[in-house]
C-alpha positions as YAML, in Angstrom:
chain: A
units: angstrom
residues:
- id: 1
  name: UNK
  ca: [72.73, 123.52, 12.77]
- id: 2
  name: UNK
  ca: [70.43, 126.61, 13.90]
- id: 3
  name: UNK
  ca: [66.35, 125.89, 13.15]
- id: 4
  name: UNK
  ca: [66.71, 128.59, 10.58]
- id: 5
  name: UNK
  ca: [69.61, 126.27, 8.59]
- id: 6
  name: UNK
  ca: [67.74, 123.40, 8.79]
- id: 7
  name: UNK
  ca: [64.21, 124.78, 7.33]
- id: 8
  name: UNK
  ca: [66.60, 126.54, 4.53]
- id: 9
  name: UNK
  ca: [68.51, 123.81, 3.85]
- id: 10
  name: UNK
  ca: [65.91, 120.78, 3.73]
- id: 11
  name: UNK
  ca: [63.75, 123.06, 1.65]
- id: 12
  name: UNK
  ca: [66.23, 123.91, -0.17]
- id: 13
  name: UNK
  ca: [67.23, 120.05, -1.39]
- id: 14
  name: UNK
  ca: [63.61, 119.17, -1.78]
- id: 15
  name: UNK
  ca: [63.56, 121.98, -4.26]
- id: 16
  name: UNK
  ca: [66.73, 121.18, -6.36]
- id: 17
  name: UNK
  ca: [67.45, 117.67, -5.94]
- id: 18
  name: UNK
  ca: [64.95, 115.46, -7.48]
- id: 19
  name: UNK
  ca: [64.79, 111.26, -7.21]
- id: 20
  name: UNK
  ca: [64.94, 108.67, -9.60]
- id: 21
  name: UNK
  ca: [63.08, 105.07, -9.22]
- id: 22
  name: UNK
  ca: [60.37, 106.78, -7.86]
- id: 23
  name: UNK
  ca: [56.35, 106.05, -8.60]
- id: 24
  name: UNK
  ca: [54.48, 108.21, -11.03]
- id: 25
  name: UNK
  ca: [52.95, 111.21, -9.57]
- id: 26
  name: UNK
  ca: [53.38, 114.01, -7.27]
- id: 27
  name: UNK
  ca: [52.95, 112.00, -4.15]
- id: 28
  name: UNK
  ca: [55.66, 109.80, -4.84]
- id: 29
  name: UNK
  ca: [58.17, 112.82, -3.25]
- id: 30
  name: UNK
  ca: [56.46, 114.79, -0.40]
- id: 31
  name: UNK
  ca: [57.59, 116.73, 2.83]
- id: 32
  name: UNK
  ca: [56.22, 116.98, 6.09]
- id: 33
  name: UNK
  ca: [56.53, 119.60, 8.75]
- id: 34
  name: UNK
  ca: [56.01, 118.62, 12.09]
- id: 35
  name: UNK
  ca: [56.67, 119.50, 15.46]
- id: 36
  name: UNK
  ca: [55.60, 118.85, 19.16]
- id: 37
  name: UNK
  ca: [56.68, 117.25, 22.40]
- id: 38
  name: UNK
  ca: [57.40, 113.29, 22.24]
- id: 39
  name: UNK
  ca: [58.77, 110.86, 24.12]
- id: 40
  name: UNK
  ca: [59.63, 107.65, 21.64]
- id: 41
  name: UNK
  ca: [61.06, 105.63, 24.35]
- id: 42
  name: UNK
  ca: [64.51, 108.02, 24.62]
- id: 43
  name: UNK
  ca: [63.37, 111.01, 27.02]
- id: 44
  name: UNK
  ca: [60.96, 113.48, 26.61]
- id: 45
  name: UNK
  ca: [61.64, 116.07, 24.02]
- id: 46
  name: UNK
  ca: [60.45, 118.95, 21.72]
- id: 47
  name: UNK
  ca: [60.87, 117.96, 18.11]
- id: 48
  name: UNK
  ca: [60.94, 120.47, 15.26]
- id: 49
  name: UNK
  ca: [61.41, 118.40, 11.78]
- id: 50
  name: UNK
  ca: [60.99, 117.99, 8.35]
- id: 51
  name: UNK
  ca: [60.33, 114.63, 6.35]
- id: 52
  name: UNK
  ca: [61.03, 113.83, 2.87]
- id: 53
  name: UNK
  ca: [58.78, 111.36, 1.82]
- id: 54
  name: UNK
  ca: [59.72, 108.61, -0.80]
- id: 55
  name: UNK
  ca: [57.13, 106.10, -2.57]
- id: 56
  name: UNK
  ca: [59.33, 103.66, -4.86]
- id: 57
  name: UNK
  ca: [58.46, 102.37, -8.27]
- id: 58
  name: UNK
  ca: [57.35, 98.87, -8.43]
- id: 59
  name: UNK
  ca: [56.56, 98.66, -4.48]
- id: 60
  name: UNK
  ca: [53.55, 98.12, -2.98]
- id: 61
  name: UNK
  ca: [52.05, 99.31, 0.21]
- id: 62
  name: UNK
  ca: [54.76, 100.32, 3.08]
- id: 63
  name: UNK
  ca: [57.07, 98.64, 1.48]
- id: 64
  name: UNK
  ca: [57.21, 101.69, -0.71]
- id: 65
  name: UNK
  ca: [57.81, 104.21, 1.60]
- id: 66
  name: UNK
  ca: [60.78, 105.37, 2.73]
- id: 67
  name: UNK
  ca: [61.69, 108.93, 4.92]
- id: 68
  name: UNK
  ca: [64.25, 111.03, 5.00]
- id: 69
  name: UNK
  ca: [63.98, 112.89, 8.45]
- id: 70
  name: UNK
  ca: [65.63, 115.69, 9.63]
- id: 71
  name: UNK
  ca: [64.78, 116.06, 13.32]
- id: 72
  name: UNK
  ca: [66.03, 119.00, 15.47]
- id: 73
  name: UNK
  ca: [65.90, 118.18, 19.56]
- id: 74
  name: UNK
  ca: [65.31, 120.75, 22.16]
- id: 75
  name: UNK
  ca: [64.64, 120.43, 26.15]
- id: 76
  name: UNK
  ca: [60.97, 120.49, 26.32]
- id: 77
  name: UNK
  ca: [59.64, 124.04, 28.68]
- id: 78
  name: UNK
  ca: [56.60, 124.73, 29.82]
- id: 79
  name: UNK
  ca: [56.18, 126.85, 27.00]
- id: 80
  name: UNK
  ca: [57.10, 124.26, 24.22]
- id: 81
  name: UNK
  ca: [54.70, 121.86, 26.22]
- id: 82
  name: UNK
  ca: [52.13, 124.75, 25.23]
- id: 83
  name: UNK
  ca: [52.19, 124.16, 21.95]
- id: 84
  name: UNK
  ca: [50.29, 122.05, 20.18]
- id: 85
  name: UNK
  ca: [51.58, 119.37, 18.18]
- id: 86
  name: UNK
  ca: [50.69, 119.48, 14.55]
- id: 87
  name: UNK
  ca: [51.76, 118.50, 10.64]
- id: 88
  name: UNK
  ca: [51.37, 119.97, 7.34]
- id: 89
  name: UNK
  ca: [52.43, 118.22, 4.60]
- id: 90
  name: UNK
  ca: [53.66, 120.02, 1.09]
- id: 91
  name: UNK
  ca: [52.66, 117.84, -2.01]
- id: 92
  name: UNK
  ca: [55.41, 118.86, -4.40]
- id: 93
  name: UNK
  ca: [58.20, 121.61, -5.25]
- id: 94
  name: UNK
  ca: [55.61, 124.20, -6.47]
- id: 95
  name: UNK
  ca: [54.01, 123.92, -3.10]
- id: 96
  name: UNK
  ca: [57.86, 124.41, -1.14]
- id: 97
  name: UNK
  ca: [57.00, 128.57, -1.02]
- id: 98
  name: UNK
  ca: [53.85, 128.33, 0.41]
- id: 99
  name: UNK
  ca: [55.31, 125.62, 3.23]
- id: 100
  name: UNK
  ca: [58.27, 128.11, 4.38]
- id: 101
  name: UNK
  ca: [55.71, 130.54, 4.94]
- id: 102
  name: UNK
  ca: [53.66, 128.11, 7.08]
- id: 103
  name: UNK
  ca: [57.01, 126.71, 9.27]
- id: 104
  name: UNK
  ca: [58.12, 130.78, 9.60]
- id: 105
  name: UNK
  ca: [54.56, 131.73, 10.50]
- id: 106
  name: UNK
  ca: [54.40, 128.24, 13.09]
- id: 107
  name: UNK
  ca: [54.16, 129.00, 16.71]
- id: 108
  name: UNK
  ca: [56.70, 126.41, 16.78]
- id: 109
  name: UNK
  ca: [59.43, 127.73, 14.78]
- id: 110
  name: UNK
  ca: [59.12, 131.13, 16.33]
- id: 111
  name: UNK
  ca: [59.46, 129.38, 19.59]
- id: 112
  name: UNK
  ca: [62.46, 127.48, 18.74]
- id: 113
  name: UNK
  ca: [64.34, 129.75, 15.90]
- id: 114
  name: UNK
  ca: [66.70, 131.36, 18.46]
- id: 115
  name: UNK
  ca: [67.82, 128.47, 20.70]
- id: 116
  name: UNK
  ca: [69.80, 126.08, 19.66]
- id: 117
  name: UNK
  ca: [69.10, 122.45, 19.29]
- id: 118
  name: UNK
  ca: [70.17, 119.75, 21.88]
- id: 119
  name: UNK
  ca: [71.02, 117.65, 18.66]
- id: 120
  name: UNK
  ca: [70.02, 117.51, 15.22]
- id: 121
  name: UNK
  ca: [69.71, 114.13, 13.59]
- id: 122
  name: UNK
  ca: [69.36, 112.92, 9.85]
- id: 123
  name: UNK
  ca: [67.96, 109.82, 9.08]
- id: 124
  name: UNK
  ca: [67.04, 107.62, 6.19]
- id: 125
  name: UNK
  ca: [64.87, 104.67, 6.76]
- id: 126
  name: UNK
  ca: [61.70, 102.67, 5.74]
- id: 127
  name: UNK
  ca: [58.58, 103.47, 7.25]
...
């Protein structure tokens, strides 16, 4: 999956496939752009992804939250070091326009939109 597929695509779900079992409110199904060099404990790498944030009904605290991550990998160059690492979150679908303009605009994406990925990786978990 190209950078370009995966913005489209995740966008693209977060737009048309809405959750049930969720809390009331517009925060209870969020996404997060974010992007940067990281090392979690697995090698050092440049990370372009987008999170789908879940708060279930009934829960309390992080036992509510749940993420839906889609995570491209790339080797991390001195130019992708250069970048600053960074978020913005988008608070609900009428919000999903203004967010591909952000990620298309992102030093980031431009950086990365051509190359492919070492790996792309979607995950489901609780926070």
């Amino acid at each position: 999956m190209s950078t370009p597929q995966l913005v489209t695509e995740t966008l693209s779900f977060f737009q048309t496939i809405r959750c049930a079992g969720l809390a009331p409110g517009a925060e209870s199904d969020m996404l997060l752009y974010q992007w940067g060099v990281y090392n979690w404990g697995h090698g050092e790498h440049f990370e372009l992804d987008i999170t789908r944030q879940f708060i279930a009904e009934g829960r309390v605290g992080d036992d509510a939250l749940s993420q839906l991550r889609v995570t491209a990998y790339f080797q991390p160059t001195e130019d992708l070091r250069r970048i600053k690492a960074g978020n913005r979150w988008c608070e609900g679908v009428d919000q999903v326009e203004q967010l591909r303009r952000f990620v298309q605009a992102s030093e980031a994406y431009k950086a990365v939109s051509q190359v492919a990925p070492q790996r792309v990786v979607a995950e489901w978990s609780p926070v």
